[in-house]
C-alpha positions in Angstrom: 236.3 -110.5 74.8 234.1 -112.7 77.3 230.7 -114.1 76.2 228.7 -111.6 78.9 230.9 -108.6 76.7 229.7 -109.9 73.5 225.9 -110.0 74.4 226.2 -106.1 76.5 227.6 -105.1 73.0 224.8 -106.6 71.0 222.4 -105.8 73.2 223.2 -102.0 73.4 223.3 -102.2 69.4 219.6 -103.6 69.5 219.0 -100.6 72.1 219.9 -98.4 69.5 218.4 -99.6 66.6 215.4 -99.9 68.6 215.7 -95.9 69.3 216.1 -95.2 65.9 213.0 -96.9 64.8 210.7 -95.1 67.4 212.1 -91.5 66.5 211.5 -92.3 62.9 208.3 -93.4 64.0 207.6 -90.1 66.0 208.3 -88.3 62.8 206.1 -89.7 60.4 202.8 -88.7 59.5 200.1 -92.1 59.9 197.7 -90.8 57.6 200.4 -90.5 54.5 203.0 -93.1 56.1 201.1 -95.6 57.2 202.7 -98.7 55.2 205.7 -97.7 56.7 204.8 -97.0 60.0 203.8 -100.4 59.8 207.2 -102.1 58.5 208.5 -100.2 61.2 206.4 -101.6 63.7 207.3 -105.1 62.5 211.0 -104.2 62.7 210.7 -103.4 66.4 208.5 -106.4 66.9 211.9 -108.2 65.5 214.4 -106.4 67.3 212.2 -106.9 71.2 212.4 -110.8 69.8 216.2 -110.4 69.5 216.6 -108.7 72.6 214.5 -111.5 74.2 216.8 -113.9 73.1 219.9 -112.4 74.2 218.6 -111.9 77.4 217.6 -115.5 78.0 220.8 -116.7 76.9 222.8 -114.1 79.2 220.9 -115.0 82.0 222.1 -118.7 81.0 225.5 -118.0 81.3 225.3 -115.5 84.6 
């Protein structure tokens, strides 16, 4: 597998993830789930910082 492989893969993994956390979101009351609405924000906030990073380094090794 080449290094630009390996960094689609993760990235469409982080895609995902991402997508999970926003319908989970979606689903959630805030007025009775707010502490977790919350841990998911800061799980996304984690994941866009991951993506950011494999971004930078793909565009390193284009």
């Amino acid at each position: 597998m080449e290094l630009q492989d390996t960094i689609w893969r993760l990235l469409e993994s982080l895609a995902e993830q991402k997508r999970m956390l926003t319908e989970a979101q979606t689903e959630l009351d805030p007025k009775v789930h707010g502490d977790l609405i919350s841990a998911i924000n800061q799980c996304e906030q984690l994941t866009n910082t991951q993506q950011n990073v494999l971004n930078r380094i793909r565009r390193r090794y284009e």
